[in-house]
N, C-alpha and C positions, 0 to 999 in steps of 0.2 A: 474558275469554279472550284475546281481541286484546294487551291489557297482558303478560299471560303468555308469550303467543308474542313480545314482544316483547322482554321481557326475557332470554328464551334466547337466542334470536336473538342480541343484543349480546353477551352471557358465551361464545357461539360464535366471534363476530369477536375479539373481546379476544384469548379464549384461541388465536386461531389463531397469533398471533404466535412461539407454541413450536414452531410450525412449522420456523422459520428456527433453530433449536439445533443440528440435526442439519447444516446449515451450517457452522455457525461452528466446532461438533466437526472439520468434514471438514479445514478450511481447518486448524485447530491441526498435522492429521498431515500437510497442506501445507509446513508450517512447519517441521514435523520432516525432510522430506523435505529442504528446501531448507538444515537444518543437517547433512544429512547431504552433502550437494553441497560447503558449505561445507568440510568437512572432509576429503573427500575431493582437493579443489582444495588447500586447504592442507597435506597429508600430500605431495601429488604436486609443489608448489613447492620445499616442504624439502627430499626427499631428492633433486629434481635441480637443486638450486643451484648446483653446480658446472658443471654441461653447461648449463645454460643462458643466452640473452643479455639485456641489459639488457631488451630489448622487450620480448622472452617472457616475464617478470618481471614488466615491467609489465602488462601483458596482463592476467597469472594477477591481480596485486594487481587490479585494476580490477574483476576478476572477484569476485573476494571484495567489493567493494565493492557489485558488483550484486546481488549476492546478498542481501549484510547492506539493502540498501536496499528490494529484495522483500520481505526479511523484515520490516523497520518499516513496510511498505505492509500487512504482513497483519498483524500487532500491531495498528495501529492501525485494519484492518477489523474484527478479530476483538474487540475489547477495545471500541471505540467503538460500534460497528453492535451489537453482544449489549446494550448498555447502556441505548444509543440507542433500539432497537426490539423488544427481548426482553422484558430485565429489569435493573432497577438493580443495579449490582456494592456488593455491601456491603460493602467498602473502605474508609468515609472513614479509619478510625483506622488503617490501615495504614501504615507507615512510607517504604515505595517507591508508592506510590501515586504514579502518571504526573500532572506536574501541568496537562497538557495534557487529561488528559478531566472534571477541573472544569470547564473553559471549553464543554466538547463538544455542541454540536447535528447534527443531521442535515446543513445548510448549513455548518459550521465542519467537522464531517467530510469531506464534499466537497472542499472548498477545500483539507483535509489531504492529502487523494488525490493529487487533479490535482496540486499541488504532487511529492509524490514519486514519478506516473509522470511527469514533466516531469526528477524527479531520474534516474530510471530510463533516461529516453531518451537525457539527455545523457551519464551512464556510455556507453553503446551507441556513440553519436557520436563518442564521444572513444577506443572500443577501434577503431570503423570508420579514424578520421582514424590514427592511431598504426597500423594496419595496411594504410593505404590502397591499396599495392600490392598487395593482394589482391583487390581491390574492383574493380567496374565501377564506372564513372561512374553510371550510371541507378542502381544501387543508394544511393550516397552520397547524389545528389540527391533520393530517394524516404526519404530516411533524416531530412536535412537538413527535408525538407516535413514529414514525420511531427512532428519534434522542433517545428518551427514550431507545427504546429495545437495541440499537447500546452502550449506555454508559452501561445498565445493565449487558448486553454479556460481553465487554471488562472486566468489574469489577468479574463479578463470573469467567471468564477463568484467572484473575490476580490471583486472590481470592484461585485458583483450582493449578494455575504453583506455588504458595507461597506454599502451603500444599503440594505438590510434592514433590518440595525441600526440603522441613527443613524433611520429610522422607527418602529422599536419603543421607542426611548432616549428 
């Protein structure tokens, strides 16, 4: 009886993992969302190129830059994390097949993250610095600390997934 109950039990936990689907579905119409930003920012660049200054150009491009970088940050939540903890994407013979989630563990995941919100922050830094007459001081330097903690994370969890490895190697 005990064996029995033990066995559901585990087909329970296993199966809960389909939990996190409805997740990864959310974050896809995230993505939609955010291509819909994108194009909306790029509709709104074009047709006022002519009124508009070098800055505010670059702004809007940086802008699009942010966005496309959110969006490889949920690509690679959405495509990695379902793979990772879901279910294996049955892709290998696919021809666009990303060649980054061969290599893909939970720890290499991570490391892919922090990496692209560290890319995320410094887009943000670099629209703050380029606008910085708009800015208070406490805001830049709270922006500057942010960006700090964001690269020093990425770097200790690379730092952490490298000593992992060459243990398991």
């Amino acid at each position: 009886m005990s064996n029995k109950f033990e066995t559901i039990l585990e087909k329970l936990i296993f199966s809960s993992r389909w939990l996190q689907a409805p997740l990864y579905l959310g974050l896809i119409l995230g993505g939609l969302l955010y291509t819909y930003k994108f194009m909306v920012e790029l509709i709104h660049l074009t047709t006022s190129i002519n009124e508009i200054s070098e800055t505010v150009l670059m702004l809007g491009v940086l802008t699009l830059v942010d966005i496309t970088m959110v969006a490889n940050l949920l690509i690679m939540v959405i495509i990695g994390g379902y793979s990772t903890f879901v279910s294996r994407l049955d892709i290998d013979k696919h021809a666009d097949k990303p060649e980054w989630l061969q290599k893909i563990d939970a720890g290499s995941l991570k490391v892919k993250l922090a990496g692209s919100l560290v890319g995320v922050s410094g887009i943000h830094l670099l629209q703050t610095f380029i606008n910085i007459k708009n800015h208070e001081t406490e805001h830049v330097m709270w922006q500057v600390i942010i960006h700090f903690i964001f690269l020093a994370s990425a770097l200790m969890l690379a730092f952490t997934e490298k000593i992992l490895h060459q243990k398991h190697a």
